[in-house]
mmCIF file of the N, C-alpha and C atoms, coordinates in Angstrom:
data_MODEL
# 
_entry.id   MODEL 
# 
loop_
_atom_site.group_PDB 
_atom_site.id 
_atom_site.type_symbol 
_atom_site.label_atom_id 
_atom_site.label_alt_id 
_atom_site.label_comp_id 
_atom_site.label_asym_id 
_atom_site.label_entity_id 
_atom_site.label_seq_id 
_atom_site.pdbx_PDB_ins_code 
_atom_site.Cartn_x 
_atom_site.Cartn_y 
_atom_site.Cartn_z 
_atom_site.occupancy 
_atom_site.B_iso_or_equiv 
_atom_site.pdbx_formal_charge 
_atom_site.auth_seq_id 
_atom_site.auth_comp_id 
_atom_site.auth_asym_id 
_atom_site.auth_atom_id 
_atom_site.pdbx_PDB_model_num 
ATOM 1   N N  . UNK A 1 1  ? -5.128  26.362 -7.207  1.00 0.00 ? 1  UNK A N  1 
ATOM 2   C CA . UNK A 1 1  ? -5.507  26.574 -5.826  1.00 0.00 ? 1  UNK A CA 1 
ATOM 3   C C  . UNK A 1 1  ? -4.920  25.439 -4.996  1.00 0.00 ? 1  UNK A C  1 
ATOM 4   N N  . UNK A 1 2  ? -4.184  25.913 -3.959  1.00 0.00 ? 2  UNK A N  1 
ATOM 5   C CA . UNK A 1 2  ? -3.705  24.532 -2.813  1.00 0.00 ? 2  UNK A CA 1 
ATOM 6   C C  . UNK A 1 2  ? -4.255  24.906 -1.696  1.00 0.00 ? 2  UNK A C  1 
ATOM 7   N N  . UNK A 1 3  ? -4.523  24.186 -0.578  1.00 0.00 ? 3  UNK A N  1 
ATOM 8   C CA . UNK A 1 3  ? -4.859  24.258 0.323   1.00 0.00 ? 3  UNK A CA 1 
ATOM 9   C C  . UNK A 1 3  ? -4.057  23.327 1.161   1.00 0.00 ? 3  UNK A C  1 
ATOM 10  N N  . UNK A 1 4  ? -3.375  23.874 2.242   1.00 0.00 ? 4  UNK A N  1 
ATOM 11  C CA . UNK A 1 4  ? -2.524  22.751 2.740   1.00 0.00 ? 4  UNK A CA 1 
ATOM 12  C C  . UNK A 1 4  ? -2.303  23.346 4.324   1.00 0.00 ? 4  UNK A C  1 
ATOM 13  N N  . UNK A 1 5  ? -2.498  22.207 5.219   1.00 0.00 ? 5  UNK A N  1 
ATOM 14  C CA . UNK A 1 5  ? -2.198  22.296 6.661   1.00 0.00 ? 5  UNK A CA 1 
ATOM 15  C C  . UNK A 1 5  ? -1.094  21.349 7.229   1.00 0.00 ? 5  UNK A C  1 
ATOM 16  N N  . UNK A 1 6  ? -0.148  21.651 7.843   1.00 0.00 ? 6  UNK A N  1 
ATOM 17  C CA . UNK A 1 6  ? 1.170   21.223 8.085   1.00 0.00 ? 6  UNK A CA 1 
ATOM 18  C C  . UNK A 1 6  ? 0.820   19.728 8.303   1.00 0.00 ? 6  UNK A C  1 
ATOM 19  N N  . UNK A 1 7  ? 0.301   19.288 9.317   1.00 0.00 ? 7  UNK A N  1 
ATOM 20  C CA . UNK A 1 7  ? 0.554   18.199 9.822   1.00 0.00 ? 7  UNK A CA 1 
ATOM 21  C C  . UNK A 1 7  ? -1.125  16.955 9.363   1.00 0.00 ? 7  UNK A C  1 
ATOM 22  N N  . UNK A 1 8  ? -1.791  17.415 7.906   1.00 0.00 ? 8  UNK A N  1 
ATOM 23  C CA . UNK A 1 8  ? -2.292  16.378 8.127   1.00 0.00 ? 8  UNK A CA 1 
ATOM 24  C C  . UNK A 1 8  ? -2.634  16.474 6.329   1.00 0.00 ? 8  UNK A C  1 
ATOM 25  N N  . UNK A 1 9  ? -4.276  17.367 5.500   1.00 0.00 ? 9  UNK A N  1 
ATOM 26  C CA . UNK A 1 9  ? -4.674  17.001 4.339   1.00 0.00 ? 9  UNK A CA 1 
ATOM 27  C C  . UNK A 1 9  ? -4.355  18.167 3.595   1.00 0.00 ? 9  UNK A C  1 
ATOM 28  N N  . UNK A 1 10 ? -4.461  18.154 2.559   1.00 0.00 ? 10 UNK A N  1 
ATOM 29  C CA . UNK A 1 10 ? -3.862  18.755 1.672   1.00 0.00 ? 10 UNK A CA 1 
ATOM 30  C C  . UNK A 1 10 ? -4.275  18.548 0.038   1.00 0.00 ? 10 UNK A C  1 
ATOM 31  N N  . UNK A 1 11 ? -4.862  19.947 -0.117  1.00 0.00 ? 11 UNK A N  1 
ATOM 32  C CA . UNK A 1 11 ? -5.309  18.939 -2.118  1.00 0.00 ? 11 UNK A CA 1 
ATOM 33  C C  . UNK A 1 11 ? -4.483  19.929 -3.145  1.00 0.00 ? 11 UNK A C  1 
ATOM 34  N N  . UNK A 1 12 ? -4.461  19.591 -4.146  1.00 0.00 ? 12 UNK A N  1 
ATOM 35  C CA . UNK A 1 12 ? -4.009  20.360 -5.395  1.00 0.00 ? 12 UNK A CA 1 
ATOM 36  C C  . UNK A 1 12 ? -4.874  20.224 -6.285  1.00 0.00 ? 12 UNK A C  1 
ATOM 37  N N  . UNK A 1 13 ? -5.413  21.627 -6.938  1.00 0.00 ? 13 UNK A N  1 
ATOM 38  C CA . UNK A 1 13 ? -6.562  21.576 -8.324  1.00 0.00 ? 13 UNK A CA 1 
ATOM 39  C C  . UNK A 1 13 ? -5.537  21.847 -9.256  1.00 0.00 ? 13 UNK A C  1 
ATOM 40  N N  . UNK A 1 14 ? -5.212  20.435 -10.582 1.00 0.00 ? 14 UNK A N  1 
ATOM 41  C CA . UNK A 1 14 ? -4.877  20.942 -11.556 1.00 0.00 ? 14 UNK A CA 1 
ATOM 42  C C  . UNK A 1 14 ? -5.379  21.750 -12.654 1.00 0.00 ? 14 UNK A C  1 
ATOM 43  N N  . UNK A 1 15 ? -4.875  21.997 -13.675 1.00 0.00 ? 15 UNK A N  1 
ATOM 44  C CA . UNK A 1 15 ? -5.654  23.090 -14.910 1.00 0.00 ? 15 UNK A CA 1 
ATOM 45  C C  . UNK A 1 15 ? -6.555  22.283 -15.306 1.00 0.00 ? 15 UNK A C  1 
ATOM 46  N N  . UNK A 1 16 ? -6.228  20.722 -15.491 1.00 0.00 ? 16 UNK A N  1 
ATOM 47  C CA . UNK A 1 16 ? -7.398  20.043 -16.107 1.00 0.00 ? 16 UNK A CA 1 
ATOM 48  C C  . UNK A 1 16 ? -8.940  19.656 -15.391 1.00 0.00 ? 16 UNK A C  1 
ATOM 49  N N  . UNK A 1 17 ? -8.332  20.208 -14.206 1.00 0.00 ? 17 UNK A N  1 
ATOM 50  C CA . UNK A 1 17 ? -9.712  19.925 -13.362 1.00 0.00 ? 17 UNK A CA 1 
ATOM 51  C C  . UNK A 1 17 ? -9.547  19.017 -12.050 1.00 0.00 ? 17 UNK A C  1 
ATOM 52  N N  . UNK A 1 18 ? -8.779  18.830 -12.058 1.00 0.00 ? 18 UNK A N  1 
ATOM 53  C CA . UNK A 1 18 ? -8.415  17.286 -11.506 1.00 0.00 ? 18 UNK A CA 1 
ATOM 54  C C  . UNK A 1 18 ? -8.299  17.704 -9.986  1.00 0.00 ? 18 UNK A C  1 
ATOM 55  N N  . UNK A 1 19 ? -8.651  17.148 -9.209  1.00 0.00 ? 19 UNK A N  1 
ATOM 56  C CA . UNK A 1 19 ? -8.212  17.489 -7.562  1.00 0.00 ? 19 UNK A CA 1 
ATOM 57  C C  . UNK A 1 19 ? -7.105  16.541 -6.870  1.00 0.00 ? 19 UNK A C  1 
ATOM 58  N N  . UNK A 1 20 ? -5.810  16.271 -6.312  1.00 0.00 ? 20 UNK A N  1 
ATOM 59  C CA . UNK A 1 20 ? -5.189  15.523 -6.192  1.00 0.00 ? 20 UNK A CA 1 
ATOM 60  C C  . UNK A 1 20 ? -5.209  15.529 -4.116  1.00 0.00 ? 20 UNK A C  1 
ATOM 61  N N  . UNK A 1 21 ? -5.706  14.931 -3.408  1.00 0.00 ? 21 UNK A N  1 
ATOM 62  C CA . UNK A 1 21 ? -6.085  14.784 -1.786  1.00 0.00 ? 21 UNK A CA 1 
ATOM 63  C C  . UNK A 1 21 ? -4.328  14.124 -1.520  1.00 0.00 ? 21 UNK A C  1 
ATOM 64  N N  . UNK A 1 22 ? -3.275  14.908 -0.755  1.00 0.00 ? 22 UNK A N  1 
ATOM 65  C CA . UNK A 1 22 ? -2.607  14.065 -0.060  1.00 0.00 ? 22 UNK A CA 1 
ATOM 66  C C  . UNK A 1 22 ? -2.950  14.029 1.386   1.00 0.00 ? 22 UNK A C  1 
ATOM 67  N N  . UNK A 1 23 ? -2.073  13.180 2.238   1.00 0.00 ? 23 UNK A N  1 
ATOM 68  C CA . UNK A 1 23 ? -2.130  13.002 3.796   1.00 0.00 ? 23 UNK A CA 1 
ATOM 69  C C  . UNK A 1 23 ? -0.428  13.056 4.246   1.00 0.00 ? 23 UNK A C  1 
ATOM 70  N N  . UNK A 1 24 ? -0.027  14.136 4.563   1.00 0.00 ? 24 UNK A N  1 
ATOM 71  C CA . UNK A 1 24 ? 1.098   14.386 4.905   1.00 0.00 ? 24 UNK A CA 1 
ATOM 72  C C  . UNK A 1 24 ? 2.561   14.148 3.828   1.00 0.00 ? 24 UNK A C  1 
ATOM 73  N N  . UNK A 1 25 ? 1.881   15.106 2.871   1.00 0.00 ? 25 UNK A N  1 
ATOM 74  C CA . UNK A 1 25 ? 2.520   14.873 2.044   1.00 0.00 ? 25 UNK A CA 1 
ATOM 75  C C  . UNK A 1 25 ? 2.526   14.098 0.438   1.00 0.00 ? 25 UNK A C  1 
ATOM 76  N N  . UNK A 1 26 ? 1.891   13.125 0.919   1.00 0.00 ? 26 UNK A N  1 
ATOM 77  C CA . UNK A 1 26 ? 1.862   11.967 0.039   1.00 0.00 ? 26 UNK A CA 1 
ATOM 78  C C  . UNK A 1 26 ? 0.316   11.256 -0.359  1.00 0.00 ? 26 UNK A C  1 
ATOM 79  N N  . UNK A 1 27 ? 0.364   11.598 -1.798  1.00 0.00 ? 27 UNK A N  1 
ATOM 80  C CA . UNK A 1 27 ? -0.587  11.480 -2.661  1.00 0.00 ? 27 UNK A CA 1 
ATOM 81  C C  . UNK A 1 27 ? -1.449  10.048 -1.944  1.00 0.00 ? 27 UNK A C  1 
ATOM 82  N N  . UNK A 1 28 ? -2.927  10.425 -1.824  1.00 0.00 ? 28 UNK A N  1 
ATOM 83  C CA . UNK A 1 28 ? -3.929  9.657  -1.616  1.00 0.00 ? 28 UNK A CA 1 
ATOM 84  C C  . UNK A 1 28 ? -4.619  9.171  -2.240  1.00 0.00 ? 28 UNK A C  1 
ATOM 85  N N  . UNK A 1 29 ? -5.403  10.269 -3.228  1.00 0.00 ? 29 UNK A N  1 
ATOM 86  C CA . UNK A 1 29 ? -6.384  10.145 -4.372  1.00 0.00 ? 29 UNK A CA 1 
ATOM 87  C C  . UNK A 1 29 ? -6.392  10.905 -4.838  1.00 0.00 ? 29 UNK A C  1 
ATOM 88  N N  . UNK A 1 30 ? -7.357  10.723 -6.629  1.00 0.00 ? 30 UNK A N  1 
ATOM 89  C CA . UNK A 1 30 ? -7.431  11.809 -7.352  1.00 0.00 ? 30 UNK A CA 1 
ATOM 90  C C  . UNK A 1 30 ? -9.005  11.749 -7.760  1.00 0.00 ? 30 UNK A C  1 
ATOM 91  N N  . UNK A 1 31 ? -9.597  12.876 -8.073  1.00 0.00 ? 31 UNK A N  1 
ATOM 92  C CA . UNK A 1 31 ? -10.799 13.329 -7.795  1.00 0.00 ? 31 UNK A CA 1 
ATOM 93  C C  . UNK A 1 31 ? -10.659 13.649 -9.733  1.00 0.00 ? 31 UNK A C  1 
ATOM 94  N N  . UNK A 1 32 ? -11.736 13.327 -10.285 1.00 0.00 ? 32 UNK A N  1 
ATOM 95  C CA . UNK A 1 32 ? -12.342 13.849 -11.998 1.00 0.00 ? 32 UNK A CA 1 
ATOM 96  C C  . UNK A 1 32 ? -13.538 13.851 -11.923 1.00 0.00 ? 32 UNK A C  1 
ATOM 97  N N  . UNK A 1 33 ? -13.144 15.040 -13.135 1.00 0.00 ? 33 UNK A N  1 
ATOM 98  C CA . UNK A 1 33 ? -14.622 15.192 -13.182 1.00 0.00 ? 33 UNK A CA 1 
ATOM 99  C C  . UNK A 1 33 ? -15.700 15.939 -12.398 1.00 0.00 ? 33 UNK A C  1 
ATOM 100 N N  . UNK A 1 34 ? -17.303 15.032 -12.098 1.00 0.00 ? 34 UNK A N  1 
ATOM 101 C CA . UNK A 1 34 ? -18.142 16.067 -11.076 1.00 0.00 ? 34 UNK A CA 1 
ATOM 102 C C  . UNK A 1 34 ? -17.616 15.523 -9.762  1.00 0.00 ? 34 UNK A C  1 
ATOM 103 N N  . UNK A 1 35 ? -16.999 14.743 -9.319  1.00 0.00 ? 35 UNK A N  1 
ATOM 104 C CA . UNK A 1 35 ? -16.790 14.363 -8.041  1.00 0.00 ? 35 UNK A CA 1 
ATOM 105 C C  . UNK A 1 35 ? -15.447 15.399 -7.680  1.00 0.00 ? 35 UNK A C  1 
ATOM 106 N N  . UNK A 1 36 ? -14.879 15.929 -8.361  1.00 0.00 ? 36 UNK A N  1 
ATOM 107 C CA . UNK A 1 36 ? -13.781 17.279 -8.515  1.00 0.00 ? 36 UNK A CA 1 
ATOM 108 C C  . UNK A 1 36 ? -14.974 17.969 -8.389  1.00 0.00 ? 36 UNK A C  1 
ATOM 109 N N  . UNK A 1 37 ? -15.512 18.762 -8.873  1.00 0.00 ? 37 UNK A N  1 
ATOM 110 C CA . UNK A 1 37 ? -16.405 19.754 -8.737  1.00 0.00 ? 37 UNK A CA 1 
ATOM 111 C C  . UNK A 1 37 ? -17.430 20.090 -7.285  1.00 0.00 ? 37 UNK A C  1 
ATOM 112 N N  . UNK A 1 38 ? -17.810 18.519 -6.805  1.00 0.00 ? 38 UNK A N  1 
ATOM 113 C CA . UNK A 1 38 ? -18.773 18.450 -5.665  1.00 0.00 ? 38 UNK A CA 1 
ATOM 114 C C  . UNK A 1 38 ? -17.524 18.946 -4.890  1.00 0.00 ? 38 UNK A C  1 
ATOM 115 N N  . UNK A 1 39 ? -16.494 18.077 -4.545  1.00 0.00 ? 39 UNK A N  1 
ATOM 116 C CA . UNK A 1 39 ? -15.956 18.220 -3.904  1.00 0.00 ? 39 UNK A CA 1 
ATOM 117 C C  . UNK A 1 39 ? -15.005 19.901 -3.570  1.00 0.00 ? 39 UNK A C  1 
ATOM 118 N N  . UNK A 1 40 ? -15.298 20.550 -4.649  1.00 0.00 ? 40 UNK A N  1 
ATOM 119 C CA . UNK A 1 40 ? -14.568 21.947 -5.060  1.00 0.00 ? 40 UNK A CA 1 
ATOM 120 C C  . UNK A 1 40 ? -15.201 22.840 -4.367  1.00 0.00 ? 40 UNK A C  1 
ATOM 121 N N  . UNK A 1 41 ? -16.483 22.178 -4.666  1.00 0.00 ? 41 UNK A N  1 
ATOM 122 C CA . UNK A 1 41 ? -17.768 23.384 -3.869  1.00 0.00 ? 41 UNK A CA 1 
ATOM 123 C C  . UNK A 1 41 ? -18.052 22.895 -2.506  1.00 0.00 ? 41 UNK A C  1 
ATOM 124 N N  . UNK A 1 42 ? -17.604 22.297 -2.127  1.00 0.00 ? 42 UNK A N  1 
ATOM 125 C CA . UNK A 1 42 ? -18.040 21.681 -0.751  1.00 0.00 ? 42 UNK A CA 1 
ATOM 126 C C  . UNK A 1 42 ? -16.977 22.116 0.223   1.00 0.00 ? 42 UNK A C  1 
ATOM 127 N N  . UNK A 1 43 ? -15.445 21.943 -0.367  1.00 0.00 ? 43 UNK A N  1 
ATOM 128 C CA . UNK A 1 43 ? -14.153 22.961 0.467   1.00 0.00 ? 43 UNK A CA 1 
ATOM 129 C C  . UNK A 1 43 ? -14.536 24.491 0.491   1.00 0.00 ? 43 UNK A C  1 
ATOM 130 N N  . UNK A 1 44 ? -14.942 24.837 -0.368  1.00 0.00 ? 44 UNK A N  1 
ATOM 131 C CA . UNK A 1 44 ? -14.651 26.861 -1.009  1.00 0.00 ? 44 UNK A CA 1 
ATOM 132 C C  . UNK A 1 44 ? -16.314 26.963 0.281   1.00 0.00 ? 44 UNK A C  1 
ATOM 133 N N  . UNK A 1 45 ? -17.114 26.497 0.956   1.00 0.00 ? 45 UNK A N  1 
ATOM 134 C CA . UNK A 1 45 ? -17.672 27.301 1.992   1.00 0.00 ? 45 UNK A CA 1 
ATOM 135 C C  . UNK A 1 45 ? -17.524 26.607 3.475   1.00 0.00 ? 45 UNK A C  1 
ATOM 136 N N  . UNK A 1 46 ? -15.900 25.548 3.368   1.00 0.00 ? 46 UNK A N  1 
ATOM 137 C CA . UNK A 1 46 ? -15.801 25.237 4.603   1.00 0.00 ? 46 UNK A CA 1 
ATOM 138 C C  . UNK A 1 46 ? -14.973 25.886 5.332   1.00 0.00 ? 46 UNK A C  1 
ATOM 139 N N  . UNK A 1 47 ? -15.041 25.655 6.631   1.00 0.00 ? 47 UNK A N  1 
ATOM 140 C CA . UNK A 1 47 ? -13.703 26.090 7.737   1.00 0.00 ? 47 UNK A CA 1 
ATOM 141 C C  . UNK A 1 47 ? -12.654 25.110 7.402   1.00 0.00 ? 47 UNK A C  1 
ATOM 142 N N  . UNK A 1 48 ? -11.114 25.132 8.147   1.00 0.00 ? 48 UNK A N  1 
ATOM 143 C CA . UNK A 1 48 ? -10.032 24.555 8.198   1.00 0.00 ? 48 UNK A CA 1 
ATOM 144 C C  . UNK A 1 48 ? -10.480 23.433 8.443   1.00 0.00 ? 48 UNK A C  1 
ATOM 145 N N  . UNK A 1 49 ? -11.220 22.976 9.434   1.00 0.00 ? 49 UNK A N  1 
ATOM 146 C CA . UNK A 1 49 ? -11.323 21.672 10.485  1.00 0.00 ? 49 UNK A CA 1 
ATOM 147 C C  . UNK A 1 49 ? -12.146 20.901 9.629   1.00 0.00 ? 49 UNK A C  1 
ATOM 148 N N  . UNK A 1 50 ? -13.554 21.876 8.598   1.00 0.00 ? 50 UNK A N  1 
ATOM 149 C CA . UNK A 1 50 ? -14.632 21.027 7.954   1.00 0.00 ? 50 UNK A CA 1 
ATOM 150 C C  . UNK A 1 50 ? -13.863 20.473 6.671   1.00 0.00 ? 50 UNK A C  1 
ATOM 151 N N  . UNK A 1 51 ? -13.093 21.223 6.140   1.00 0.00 ? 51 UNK A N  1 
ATOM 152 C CA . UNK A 1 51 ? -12.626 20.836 5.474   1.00 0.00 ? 51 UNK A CA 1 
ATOM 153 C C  . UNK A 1 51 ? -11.249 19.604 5.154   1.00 0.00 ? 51 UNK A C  1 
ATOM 154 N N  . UNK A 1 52 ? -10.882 19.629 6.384   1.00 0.00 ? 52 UNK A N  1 
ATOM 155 C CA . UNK A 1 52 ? -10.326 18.211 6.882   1.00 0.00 ? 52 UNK A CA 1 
ATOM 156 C C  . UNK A 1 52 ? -10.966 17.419 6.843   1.00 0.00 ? 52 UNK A C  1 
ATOM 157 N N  . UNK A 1 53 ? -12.293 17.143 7.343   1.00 0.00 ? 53 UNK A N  1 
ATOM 158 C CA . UNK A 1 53 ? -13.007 16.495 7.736   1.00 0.00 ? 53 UNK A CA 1 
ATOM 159 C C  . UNK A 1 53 ? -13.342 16.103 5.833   1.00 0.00 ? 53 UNK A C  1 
ATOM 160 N N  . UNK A 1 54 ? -13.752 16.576 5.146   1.00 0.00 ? 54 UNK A N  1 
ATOM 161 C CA . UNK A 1 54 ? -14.365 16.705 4.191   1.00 0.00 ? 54 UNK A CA 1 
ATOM 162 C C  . UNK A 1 54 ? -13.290 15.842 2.995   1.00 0.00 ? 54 UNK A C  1 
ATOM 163 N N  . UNK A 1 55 ? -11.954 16.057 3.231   1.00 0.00 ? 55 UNK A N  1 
ATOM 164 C CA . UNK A 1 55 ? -10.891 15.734 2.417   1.00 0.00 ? 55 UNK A CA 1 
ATOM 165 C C  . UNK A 1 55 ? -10.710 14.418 2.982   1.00 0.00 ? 55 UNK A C  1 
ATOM 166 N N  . UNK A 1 56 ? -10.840 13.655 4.212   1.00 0.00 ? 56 UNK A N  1 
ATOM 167 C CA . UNK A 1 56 ? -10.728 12.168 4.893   1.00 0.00 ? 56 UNK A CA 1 
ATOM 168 C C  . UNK A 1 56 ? -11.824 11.646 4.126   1.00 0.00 ? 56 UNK A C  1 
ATOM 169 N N  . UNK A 1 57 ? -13.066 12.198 4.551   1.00 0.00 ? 57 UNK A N  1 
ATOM 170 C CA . UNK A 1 57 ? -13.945 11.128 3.626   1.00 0.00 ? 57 UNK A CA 1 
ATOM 171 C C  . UNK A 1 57 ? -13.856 11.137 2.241   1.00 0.00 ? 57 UNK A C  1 
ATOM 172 N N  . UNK A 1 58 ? -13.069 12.141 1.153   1.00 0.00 ? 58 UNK A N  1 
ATOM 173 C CA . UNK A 1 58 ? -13.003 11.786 0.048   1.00 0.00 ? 58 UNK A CA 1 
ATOM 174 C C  . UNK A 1 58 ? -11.985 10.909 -0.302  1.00 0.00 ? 58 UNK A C  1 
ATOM 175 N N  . UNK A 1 59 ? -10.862 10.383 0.677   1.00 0.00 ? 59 UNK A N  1 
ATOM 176 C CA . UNK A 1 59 ? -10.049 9.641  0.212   1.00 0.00 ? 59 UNK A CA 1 
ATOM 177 C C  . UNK A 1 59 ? -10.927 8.297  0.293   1.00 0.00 ? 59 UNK A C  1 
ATOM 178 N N  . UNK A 1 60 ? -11.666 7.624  1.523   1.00 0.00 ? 60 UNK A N  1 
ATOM 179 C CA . UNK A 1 60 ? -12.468 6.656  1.936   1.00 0.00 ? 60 UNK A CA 1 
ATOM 180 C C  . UNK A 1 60 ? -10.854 6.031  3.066   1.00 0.00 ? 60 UNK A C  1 
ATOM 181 N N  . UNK A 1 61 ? -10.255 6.247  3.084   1.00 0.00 ? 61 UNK A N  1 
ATOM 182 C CA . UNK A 1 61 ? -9.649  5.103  4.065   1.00 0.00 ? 61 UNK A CA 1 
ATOM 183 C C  . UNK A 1 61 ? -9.112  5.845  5.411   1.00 0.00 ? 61 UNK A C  1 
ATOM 184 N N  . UNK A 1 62 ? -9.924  6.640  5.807   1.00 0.00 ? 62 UNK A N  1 
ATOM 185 C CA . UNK A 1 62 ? -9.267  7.152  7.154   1.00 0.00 ? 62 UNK A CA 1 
ATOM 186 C C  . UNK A 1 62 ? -10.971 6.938  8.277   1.00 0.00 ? 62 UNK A C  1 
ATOM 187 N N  . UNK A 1 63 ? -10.276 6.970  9.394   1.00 0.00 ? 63 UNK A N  1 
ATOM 188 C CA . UNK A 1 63 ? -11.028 6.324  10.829  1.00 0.00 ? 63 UNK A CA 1 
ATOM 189 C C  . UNK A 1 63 ? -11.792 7.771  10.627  1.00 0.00 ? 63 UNK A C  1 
ATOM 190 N N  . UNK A 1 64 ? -13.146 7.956  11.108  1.00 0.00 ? 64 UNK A N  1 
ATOM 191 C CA . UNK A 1 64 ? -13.833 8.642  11.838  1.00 0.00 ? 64 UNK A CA 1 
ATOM 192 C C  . UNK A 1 64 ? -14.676 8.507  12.852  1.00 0.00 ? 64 UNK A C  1 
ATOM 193 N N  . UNK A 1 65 ? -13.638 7.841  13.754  1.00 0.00 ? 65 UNK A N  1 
ATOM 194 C CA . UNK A 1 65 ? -13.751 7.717  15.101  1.00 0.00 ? 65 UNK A CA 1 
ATOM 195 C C  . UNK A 1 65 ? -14.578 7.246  15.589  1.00 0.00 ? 65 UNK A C  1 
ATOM 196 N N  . UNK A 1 66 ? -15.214 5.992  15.055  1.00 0.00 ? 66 UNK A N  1 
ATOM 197 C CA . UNK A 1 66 ? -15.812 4.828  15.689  1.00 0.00 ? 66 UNK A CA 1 
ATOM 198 C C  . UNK A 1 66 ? -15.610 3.720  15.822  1.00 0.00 ? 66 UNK A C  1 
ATOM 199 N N  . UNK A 1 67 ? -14.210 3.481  15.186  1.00 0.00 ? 67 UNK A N  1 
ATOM 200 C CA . UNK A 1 67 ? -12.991 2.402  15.499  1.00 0.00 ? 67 UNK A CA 1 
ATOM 201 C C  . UNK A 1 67 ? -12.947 1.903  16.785  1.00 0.00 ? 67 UNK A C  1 
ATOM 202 N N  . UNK A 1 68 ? -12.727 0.542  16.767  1.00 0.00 ? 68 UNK A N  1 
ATOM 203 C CA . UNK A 1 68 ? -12.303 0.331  17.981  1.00 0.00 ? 68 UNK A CA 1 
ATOM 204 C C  . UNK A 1 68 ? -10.354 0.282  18.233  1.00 0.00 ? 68 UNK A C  1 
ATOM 205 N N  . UNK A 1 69 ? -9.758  0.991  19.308  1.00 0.00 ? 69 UNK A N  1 
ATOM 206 C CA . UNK A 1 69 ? -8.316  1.343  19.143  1.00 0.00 ? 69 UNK A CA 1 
ATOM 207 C C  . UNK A 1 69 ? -7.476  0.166  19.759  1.00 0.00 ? 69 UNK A C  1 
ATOM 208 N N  . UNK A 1 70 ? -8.559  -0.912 20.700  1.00 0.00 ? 70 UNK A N  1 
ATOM 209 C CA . UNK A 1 70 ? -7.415  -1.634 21.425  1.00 0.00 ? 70 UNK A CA 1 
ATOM 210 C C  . UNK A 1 70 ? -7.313  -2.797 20.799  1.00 0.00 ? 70 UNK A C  1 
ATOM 211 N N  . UNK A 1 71 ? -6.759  -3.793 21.404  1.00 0.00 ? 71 UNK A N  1 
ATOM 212 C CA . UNK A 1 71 ? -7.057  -5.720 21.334  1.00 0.00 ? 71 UNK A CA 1 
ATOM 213 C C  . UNK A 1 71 ? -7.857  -6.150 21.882  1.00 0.00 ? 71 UNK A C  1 
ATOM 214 N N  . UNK A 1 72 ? -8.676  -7.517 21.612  1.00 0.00 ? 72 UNK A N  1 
ATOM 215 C CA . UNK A 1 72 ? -9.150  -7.729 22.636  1.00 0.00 ? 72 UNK A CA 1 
ATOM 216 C C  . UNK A 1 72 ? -8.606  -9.142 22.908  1.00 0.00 ? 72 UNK A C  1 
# 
């Protein structure tokens, strides 16, 4: 199963189970095990957008938008 949207997340389920999260392309993290599984069942009843949402916090290193963007 892939799931992939042009311009941002993207996972691959291997045979062994394994979930592989990229970000434009390029490999982020890999998911074993039950944290593959939570995460399996948590995409298969989301929308496009939740499931973006859902694939950022499994990598851990992307902003959800309470960053601050400037200098000070």
């Amino acid at each position: 199963m892939t799931f992939k949207r042009d311009d941002t997340f993207s996972f691959r389920r291997s045979k062994s189970g394994e979930v592989s999260i990229s970000h434009l392309g390029k490999p982020v993290t890999k998911l074993r095990a039950k944290a593959a599984e939570k995460f399996l069942n948590r995409i298969e009843t989301s929308n496009l957008d939740q499931a973006q949402q859902i694939m950022a916090r499994a990598t851990g290193n992307f902003k959800r938008g309470n960053e601050n963007s400037g200098s000070r």
